[in-house]
N, C-alpha and C positions, 0 to 999 in steps of 0.2 A: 504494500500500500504506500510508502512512505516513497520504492522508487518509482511510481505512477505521479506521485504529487511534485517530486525533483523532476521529473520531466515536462511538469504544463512552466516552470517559473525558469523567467528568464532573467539573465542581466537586462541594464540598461542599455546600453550599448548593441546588444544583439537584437533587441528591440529597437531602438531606431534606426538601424542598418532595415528589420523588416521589413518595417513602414515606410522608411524609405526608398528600398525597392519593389515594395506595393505585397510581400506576402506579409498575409494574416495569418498564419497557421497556430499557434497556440492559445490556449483560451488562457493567461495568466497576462496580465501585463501590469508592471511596476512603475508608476507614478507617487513619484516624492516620497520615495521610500515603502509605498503600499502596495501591498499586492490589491488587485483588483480584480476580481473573478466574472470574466465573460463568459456567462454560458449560451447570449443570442451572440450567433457571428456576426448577424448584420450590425448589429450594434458595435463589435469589433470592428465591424469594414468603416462603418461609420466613424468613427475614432481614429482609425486610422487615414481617412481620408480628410478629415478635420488635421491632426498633423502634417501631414503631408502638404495640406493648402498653406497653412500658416509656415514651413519651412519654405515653400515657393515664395511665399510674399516677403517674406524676408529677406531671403535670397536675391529678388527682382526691387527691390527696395522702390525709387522713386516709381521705379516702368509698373510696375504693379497697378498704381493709383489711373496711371495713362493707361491701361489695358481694359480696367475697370471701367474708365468712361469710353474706353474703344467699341465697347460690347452691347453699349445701347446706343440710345437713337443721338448721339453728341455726334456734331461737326468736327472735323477737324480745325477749324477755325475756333469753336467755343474748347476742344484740346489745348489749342495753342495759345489762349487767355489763359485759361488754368495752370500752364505750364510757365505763364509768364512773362508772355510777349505780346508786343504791343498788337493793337486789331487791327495795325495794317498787316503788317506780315505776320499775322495770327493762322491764317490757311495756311500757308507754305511754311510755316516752321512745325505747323502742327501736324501735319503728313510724316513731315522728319522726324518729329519725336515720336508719332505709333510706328513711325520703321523702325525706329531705335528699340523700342521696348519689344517687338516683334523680333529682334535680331537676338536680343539677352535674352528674351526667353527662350528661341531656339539655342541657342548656346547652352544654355542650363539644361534643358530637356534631353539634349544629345547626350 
């Protein structure tokens, strides 16, 4: 029994390698010191993809915020006020910053 129970608990470390290559396979996972016993996976996947989002936005620091408003109904022009620049050259610099942030994301993703 006791090596059934050594095998659901993980380090920390072997746990964020998981999550961050996307497996969930253990139902144990250790947060601040606690084990925490997932017996729904989805609720694991879920958690693990709640981590995974917040190491990407981390990771993509300003590009993240520009990706964010890339993904709804924002202009590149109202991009490029948000980013900073004046509203003449608001459209064309704001083109440039969803490439930019499109280019670090694909860089991280690879």
């Amino acid at each position: 029994m006791a090596s059934a129970r050594k095998k659901k608990v993980m380090t920390m470390k072997k746990l964020s390698m998981n999550l961050w290559s996307g497996a969930v396979a253990a139902s144990v996972f250790l947060l601040g010191g606690c084990a925490l016993e997932v017996e729904n996976t989805q609720a694991a996947e879920e958690l693990a993809r709640t981590v995974r989002a917040e190491q990407l936005r981390k990771a993509l620091g300003k590009h993240a915020d520009v990706l964010d408003l890339a993904v709804t109904d924002s202009t590149a022009e109202e991009i490029g006020i948000a980013a900073g620049y004046a509203p003449s050259t608001a459209k064309k610099c704001g083109a440039r910053v969803i490439d930019s942030a499109i280019a670090e994301y694909l860089a991280i993703a690879a």
